[in-house]
GUTI-9931 format. One record per residue: x, y negated, z of N, C-alpha, C in turn; residue in three letters; residue number from 1. Coordinates in steps of 0.05 Angstrom, whole numbers. Layout:
REC:n_X:n_Y:n_Z:ca_X:ca_Y:ca_Z:c_X:c_Y:c_Z:resn:resi
REC:X:Y:Z:X:Y:Z:X:Y:Z:ALA:NUM
...
This chain:
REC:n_X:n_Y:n_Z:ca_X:ca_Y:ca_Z:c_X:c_Y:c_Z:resn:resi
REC:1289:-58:-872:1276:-32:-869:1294:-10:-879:UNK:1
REC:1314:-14:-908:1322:1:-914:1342:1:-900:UNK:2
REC:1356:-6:-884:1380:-9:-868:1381:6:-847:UNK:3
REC:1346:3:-830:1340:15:-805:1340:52:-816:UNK:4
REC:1322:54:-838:1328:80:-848:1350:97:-847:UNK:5
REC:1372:82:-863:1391:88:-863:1414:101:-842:UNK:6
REC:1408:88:-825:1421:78:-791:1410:107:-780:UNK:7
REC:1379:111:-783:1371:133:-770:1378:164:-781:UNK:8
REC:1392:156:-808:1396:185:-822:1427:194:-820:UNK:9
REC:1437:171:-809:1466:167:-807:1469:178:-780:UNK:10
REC:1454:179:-754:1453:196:-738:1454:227:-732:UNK:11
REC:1427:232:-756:1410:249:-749:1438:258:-761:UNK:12
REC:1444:260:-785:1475:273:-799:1502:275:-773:UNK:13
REC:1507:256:-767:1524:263:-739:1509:289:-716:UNK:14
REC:1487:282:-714:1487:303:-695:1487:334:-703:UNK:15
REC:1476:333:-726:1484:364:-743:1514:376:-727:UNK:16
REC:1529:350:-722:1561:363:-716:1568:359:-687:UNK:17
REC:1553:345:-676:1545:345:-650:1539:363:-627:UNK:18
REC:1515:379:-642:1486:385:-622:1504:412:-609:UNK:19
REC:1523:422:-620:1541:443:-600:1543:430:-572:UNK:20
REC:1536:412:-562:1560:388:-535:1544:385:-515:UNK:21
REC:1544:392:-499:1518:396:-479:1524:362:-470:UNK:22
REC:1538:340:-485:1545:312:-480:1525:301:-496:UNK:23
REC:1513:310:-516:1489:297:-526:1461:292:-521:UNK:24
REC:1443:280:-520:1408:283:-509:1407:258:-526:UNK:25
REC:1379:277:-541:1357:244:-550:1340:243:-545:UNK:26
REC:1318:230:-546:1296:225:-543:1275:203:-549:UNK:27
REC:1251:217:-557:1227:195:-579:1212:197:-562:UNK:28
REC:1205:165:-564:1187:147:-545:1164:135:-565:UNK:29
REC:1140:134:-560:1114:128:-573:1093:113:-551:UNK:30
REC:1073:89:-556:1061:82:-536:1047:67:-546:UNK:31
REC:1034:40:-524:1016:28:-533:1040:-2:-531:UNK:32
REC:1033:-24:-539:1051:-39:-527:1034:-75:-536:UNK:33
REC:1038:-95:-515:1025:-123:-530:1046:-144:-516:UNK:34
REC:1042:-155:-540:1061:-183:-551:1055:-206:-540:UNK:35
REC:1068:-222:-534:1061:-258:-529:1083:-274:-538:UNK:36
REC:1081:-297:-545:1102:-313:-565:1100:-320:-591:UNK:37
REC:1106:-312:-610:1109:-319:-635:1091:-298:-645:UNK:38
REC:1078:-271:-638:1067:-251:-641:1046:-249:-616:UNK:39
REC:1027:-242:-621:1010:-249:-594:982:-217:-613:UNK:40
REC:985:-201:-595:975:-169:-612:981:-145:-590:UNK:41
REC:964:-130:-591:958:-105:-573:963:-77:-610:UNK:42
REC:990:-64:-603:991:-44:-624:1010:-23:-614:UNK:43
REC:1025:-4:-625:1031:22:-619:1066:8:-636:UNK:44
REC:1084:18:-617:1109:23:-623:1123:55:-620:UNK:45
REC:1144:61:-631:1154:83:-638:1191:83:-626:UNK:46
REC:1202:92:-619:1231:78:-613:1247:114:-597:UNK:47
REC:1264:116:-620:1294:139:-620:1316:135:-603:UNK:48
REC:1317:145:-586:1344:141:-572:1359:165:-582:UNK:49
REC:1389:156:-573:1413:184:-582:1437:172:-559:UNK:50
REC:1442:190:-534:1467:182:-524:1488:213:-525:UNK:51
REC:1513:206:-529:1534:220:-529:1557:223:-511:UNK:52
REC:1562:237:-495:1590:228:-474:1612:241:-486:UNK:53
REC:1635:240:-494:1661:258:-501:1667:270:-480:UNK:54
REC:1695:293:-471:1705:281:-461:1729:273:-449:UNK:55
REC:1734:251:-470:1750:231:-466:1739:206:-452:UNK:56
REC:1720:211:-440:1712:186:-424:1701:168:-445:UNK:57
REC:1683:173:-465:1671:150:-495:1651:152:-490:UNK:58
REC:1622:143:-497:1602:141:-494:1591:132:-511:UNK:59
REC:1574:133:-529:1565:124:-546:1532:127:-546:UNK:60
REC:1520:103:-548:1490:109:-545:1481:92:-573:UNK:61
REC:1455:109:-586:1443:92:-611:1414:94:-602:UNK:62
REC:1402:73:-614:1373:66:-608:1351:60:-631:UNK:63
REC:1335:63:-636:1324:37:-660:1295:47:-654:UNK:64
REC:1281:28:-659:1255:23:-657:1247:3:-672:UNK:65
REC:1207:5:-673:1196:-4:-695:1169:-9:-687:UNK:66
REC:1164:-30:-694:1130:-44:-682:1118:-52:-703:UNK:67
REC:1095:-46:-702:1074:-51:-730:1046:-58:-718:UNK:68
REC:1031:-76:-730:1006:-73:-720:989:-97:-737:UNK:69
REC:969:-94:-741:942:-104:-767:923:-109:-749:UNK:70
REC:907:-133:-758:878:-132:-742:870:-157:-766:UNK:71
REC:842:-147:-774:826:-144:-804:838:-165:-830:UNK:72
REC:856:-133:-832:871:-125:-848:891:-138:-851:UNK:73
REC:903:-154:-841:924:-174:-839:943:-162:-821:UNK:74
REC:968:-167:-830:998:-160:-816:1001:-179:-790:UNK:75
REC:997:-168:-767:992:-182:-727:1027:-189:-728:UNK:76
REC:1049:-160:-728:1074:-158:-713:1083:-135:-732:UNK:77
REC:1109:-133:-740:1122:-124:-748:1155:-135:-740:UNK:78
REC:1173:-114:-729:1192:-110:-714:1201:-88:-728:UNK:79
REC:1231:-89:-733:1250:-69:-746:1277:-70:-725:UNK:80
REC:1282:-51:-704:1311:-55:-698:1322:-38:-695:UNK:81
REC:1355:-31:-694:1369:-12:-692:1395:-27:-675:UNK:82
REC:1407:-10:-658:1431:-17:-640:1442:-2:-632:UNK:83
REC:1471:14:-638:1492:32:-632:1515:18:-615:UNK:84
REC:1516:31:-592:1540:14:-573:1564:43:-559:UNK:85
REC:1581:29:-569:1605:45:-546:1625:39:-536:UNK:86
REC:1619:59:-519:1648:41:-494:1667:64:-487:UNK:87
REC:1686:49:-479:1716:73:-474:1720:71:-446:UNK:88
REC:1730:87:-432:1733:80:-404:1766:89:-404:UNK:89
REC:1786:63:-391:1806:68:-395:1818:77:-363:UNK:90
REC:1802:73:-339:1808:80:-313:1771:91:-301:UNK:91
REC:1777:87:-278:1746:102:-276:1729:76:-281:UNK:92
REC:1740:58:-273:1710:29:-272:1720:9:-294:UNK:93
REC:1738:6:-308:1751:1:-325:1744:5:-358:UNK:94
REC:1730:-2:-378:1726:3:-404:1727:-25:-423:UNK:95
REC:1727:-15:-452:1718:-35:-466:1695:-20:-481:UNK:96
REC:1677:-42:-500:1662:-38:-514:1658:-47:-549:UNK:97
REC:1643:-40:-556:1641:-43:-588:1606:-33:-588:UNK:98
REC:1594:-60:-605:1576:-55:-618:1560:-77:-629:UNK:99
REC:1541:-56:-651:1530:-73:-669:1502:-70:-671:UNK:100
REC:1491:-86:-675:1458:-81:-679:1442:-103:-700:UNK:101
REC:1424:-89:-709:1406:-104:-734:1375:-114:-719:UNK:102
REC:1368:-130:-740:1352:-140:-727:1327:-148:-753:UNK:103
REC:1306:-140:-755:1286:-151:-787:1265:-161:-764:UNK:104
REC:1258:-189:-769:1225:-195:-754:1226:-227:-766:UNK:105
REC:1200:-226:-785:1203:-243:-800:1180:-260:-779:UNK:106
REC:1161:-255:-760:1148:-268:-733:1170:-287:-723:UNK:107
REC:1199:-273:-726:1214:-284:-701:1231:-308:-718:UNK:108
REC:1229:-304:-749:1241:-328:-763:1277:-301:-774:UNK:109
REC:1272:-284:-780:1294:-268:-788:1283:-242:-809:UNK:110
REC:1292:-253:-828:1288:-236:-856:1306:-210:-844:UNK:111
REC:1333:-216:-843:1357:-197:-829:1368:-218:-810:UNK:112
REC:1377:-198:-782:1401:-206:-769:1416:-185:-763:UNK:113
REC:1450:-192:-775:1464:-170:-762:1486:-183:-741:UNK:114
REC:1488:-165:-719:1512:-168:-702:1528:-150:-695:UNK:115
REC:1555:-163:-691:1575:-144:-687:1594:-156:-664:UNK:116
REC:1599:-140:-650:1610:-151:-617:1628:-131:-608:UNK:117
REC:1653:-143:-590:1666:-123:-568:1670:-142:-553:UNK:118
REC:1688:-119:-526:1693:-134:-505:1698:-121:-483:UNK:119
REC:1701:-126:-456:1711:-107:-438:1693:-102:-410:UNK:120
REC:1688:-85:-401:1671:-79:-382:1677:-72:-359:UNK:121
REC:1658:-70:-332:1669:-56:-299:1647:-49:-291:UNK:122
REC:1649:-24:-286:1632:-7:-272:1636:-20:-234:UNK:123
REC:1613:-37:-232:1613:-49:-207:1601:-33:-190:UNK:124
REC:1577:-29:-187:1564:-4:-165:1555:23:-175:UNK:125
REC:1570:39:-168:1569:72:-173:1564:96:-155:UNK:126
REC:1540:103:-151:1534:113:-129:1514:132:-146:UNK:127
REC:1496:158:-134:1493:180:-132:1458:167:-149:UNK:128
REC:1449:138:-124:1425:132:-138:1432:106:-157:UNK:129
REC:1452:102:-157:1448:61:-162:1482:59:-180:UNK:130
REC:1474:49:-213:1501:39:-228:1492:17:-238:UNK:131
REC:1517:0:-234:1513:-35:-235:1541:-33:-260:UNK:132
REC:1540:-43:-288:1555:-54:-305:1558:-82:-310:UNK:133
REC:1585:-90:-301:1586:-117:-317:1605:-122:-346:UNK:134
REC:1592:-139:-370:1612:-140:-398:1617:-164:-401:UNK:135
REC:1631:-171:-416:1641:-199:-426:1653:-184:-450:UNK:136
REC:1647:-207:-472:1662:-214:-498:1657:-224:-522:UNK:137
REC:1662:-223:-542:1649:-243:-567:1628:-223:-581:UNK:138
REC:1630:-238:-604:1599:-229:-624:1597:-245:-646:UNK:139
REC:1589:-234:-662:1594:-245:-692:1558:-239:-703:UNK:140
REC:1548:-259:-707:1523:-261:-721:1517:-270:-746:UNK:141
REC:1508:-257:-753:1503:-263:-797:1462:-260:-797:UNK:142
REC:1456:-284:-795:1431:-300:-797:1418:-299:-827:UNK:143
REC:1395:-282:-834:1388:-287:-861:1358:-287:-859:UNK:144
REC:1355:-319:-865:1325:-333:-852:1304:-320:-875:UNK:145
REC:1277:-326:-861:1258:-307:-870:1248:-339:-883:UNK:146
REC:1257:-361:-882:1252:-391:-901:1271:-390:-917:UNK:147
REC:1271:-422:-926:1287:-433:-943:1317:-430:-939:UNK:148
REC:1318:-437:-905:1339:-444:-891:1366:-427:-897:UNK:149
REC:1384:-430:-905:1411:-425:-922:1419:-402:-892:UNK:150
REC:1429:-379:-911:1443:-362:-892:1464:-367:-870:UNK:151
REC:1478:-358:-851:1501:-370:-832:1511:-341:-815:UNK:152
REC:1531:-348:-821:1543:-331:-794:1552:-344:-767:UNK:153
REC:1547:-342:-748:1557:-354:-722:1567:-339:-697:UNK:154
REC:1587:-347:-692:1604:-326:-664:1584:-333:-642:UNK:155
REC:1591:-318:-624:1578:-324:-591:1599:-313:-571:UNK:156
REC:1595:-323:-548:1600:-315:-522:1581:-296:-509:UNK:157
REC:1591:-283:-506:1566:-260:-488:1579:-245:-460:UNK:158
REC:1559:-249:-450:1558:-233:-421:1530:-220:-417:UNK:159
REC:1538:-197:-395:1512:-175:-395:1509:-162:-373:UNK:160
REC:1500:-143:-365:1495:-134:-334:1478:-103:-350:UNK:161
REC:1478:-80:-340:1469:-57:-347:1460:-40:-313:UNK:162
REC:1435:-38:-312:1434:-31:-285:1408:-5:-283:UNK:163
REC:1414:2:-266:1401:39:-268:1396:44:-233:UNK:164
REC:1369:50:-224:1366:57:-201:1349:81:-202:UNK:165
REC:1355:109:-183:1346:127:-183:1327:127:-160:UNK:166
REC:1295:132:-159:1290:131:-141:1282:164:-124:UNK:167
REC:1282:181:-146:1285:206:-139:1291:225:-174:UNK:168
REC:1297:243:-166:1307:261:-193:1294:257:-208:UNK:169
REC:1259:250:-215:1238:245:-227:1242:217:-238:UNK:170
REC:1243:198:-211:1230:173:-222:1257:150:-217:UNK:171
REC:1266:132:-237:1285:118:-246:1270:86:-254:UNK:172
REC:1281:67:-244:1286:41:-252:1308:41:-273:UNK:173
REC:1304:15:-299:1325:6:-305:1324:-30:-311:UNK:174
REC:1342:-38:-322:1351:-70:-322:1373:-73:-343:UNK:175
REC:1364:-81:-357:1388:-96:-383:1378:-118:-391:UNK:176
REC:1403:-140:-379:1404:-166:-383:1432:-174:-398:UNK:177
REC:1426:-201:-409:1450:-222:-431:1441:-236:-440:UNK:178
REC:1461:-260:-432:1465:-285:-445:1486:-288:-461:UNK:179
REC:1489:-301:-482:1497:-313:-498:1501:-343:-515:UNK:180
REC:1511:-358:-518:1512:-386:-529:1535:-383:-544:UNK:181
REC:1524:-405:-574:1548:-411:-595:1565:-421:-587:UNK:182
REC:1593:-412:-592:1615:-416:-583:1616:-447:-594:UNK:183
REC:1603:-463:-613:1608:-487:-625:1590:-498:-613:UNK:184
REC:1571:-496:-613:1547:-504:-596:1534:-495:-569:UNK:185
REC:1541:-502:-552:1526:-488:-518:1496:-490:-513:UNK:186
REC:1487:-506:-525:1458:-516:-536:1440:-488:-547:UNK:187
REC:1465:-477:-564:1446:-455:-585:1454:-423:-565:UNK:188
REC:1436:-425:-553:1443:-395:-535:1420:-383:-535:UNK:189
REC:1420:-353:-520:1394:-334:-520:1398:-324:-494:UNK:190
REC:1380:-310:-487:1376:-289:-458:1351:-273:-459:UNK:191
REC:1372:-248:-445:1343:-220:-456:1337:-212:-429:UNK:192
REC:1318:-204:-421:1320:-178:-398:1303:-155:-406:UNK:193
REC:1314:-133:-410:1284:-110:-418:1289:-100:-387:UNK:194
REC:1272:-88:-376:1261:-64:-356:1246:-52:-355:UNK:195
REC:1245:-25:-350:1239:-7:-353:1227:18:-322:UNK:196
REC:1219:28:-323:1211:52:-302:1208:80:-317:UNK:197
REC:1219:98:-312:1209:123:-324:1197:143:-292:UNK:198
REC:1185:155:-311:1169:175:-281:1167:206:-303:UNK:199
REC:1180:218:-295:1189:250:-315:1166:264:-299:UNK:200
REC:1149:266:-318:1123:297:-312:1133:324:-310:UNK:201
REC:1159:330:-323:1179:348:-328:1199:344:-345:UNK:202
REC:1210:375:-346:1239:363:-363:1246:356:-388:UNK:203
REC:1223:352:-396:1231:343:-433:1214:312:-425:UNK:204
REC:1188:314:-413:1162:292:-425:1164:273:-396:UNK:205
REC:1157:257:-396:1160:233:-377:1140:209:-389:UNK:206
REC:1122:201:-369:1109:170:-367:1135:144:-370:UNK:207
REC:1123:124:-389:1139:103:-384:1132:76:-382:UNK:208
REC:1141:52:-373:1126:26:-373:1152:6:-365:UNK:209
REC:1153:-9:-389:1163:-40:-388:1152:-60:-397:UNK:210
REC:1180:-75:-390:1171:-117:-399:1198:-113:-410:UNK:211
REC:1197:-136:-437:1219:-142:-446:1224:-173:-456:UNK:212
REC:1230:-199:-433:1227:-220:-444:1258:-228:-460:UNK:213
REC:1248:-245:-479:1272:-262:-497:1270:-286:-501:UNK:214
REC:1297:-303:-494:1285:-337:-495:1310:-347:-512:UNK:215
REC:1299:-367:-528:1313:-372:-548:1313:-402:-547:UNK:216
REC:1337:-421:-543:1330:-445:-538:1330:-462:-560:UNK:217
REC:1345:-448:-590:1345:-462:-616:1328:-447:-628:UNK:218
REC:1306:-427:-624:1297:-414:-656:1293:-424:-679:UNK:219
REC:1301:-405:-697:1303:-413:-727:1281:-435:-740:UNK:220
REC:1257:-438:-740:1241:-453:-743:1231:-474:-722:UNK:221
REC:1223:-492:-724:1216:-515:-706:1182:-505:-702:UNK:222
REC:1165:-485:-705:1138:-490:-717:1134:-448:-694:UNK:223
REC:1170:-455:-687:1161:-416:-663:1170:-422:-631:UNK:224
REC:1161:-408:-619:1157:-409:-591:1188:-403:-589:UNK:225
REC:1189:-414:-559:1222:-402:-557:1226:-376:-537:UNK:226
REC:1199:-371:-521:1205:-349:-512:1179:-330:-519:UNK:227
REC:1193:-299:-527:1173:-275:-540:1175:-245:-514:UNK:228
REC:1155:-242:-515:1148:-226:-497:1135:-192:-506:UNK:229
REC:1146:-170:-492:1132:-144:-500:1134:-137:-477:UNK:230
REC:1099:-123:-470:1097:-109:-444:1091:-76:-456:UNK:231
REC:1098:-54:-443:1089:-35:-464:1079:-8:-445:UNK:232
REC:1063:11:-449:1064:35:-444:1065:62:-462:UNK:233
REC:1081:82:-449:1077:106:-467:1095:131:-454:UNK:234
REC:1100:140:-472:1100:172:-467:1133:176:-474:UNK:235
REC:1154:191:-467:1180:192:-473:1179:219:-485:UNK:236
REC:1195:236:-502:1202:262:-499:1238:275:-502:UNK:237
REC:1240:283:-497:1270:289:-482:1283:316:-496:UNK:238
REC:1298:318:-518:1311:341:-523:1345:342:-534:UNK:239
């Protein structure tokens, strides 16, 4: 928690030096959202975006969000995350990347998880409505179990896909998918997909609605589901 804090003030301080750059926009998202998996609960999430373009062709986008939710009086879901990623573009479809993200959900069997990753990217379809990203590269994971179970760090292989469809100035699809498996073990791998729809009521506020599945073929405990699920709705705002 204190980490995610931290993360978010470490922003908000960058943009102080920022907000001159007509390259910056953030925006807070609030809704309703319910769980299936290891967490199974109907509650309200909260979640900060911050993207940046230089330009030098850099990009830098930060995220973090936070899920909470009680039913009589007992702790349902609690979720802590934060994720800052950037990429360099060294030709037009051509980049590498860097990033790291935290992770607190003691549901999911993780007191803390931190990762840290690069690697190199291609802007595959680029068009007016429709951008297709493909990444490859490693990742370094530092595991600090919410049991007994002795801390670890473990590398990965990762690949990803980043995908954005416009269906008019208003209303946008998105798609972020990755897999991953231990470089020592092929056995111990993950895969995400979130998607997303936004529908903009205007220029700051916008309707929103996703699914975000995660499947985990080793999770940390023998006694948790291996795949966790969030379907969600809510409200965006844009400044």
């Amino acid at each position: 928690m204190r980490k995610l804090i931290l993360s978010v003030l470490l922003i908000a301080f960058l943009s102080l030096f920022l907000k001159a750059d007509d390259g910056l926009k953030h925006s807070l998202e609030a809704g309703f959202i319910s769980t299936s998996g290891n967490t199974k609960s109907s509650t309200v999430n909260a979640e900060y975006k911050m993207e940046y373009k230089t330009q030098k062709k850099t990009d830098i986008k930060f995220n973090t969000d936070l899920l909470y939710g009680k039913k009589s009086g007992k702790t349902t879901n609690e979720r802590y995350r934060a994720n800052l990623n950037i990429k360099h573009y060294y030709q037009k479809n051509l980049f590498s990347y860097a990033e790291i993200s935290y992770l607190k959900n003691r549901f999911e069997g993780y007191k803390h998880q931190i990762n840290g990753g690069f690697g190199f990217g291609y802007r595959i379809i680029e068009s007016s409505k429709e951008l297709l990203l493909g990444l490859g590269g490693l990742l370094m994971r530092y595991n600090n179990y919410s049991d007994d179970k002795k801390s670890e760090t473990l590398s990965f292989i990762k690949a990803s896909t980043e995908y954005k469809y416009k269906f008019s100035e208003k209303n946008s699809f998105s798609a972020d998918w990755y897999i991953m498996a231990n470089s020592d073990d092929i056995k111990d791998y993950e895969t995400s997909l979130k998607a997303k729809l936004v529908f903009k009521l205007n220029k700051k506020l916008a309707f929103t609605t996703g699914v975000e599945i995660k499947y985990d073929n080793t999770p940390p405990a023998k006694n948790l589901y291996k795949t966790d699920s969030t379907t969600n709705i809510g409200l965006s705002y844009s400044f």
